[in-house]
N, C-alpha and C positions, 0 to 999 in steps of 0.2 A: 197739515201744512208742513210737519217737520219734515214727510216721506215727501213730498213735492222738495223741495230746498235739497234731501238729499241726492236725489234722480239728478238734480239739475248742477247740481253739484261733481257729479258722475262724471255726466256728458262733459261739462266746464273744464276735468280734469284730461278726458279723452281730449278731446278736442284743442283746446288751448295749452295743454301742459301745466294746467296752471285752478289754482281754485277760482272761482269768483265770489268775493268775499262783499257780499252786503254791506253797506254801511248802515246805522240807525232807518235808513227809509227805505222803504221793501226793495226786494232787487224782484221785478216781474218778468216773466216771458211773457206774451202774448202766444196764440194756440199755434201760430202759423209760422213758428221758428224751424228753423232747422239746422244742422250744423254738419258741413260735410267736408272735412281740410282745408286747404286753400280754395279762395273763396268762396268761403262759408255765408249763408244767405242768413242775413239777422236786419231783412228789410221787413218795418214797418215795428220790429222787437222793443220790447219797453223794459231797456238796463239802466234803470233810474238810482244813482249811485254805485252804481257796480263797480268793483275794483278790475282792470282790465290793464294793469299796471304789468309790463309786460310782455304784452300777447303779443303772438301773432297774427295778423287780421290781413294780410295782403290778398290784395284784389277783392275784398269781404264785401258783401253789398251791405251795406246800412243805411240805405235809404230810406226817409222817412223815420228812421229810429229815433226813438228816444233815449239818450244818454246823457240827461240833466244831471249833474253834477258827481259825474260820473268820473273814477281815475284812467287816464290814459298814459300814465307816464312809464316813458320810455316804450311804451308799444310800437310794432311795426304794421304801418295801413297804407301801405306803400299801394299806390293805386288802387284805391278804396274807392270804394261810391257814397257818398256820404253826403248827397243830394237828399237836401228839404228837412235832415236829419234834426233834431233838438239836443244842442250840445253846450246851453248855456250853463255857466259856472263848472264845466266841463274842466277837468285839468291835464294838460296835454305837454307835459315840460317833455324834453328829449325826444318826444315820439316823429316816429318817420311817415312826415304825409306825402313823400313824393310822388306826385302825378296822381295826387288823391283831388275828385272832383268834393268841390265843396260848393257848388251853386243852389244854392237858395237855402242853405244852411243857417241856423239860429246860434250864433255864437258870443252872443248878448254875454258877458262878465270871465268869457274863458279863460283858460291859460296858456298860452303858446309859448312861454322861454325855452331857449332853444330848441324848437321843434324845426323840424326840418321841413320845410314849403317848396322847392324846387320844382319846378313845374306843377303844381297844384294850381286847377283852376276854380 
């Protein structure tokens, strides 16, 4: 398990610049992840508390994701896909959703202060 966490740890540094820091509840990928710069595909991915405080994710598909109680603050998902995704208790202060698609999205207890919505639909 450790060498999984650090692989993913790797990538999470490639890829986002940034670590992704688990909180107490596992931070999982699912097999069919992949991550390649801007719009990097983490449709169907299960970052269930992931710290993602930060990132950049523009144009990212996360459809389908799972991102329960997950940090998003200050990230950029600037037209993101984030259809059908599970982003309850999700915290999302500062972050850039502009023209990010949130339709049919679970956002049951989130956090949005000042997040930015501008043509998100």
């Amino acid at each position: 398990m450790q060498r999984v966490m650090i692989i993913i740890g790797v990538v999470a540094i490639l890829v986002f610049g940034t670590f992704l820091t688990p909180t107490p509840r596992a931070l999982a990928l699912s097999s069919n992840c992949s991550a390649r710069g801007d719009g990097v595909d983490l449709s169907g991915c299960i970052l269930t508390g992931a710290n993602l405080s930060g990132a950049t994710l523009t144009n990212a598909d996360l459809s389908n994701a799972t991102l329960q109680g997950a940090f998003l603050n200050n990230a950029d998902l600037t037209g993101a896909d984030l259809t059908g995704a599970r982003l309850m208790n999700a915290t999302f202060t500062g972050a850039d959703l502009t023209g990010a698609i949130l339709t049919g999205a679970f956002l049951s207890e989130a956090t949005l202060t000042n997040a930015k919505l501008s043509n998100a639909t």
